[in-house]
C-alpha positions, 0 to 999 in steps of 0.5 A: 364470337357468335354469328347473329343473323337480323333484318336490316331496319332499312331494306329488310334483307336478312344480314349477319355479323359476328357478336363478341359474346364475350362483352356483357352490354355493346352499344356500337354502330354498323353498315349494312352489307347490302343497303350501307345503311348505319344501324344501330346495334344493342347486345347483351350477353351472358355467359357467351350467348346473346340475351338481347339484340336491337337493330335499330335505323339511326335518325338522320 
């Protein structure tokens, strides 16, 4: 597990959450911890480090 830390696309508040860098692609959807906006979250990783991170607003 790797803490990764991003702007949320909604308030735009530096957050962090944990990435399981053991999975090489996620696709997964989470609450900010300071708005409780859903963000959707793309991960790629290799090796245990995070190659690519998306923080995405999900369309309503």
């Amino acid at each position: 597990m790797n803490e990764h830390f991003f702007q949320c696309p909604y308030c735009w508040e530096e957050i962090s959450m944990l990435i399981d860098t053991s999975v090489r692609e996620q696709k997964y959807i989470e609450d900010c911890e300071v708005c409780c906006n859903p963000i959707e979250l793309s991960v790629q990783s290799e090796d245990g480090i995070i190659m690519g991170f998306d923080a995405q607003n999900i369309e309503q």
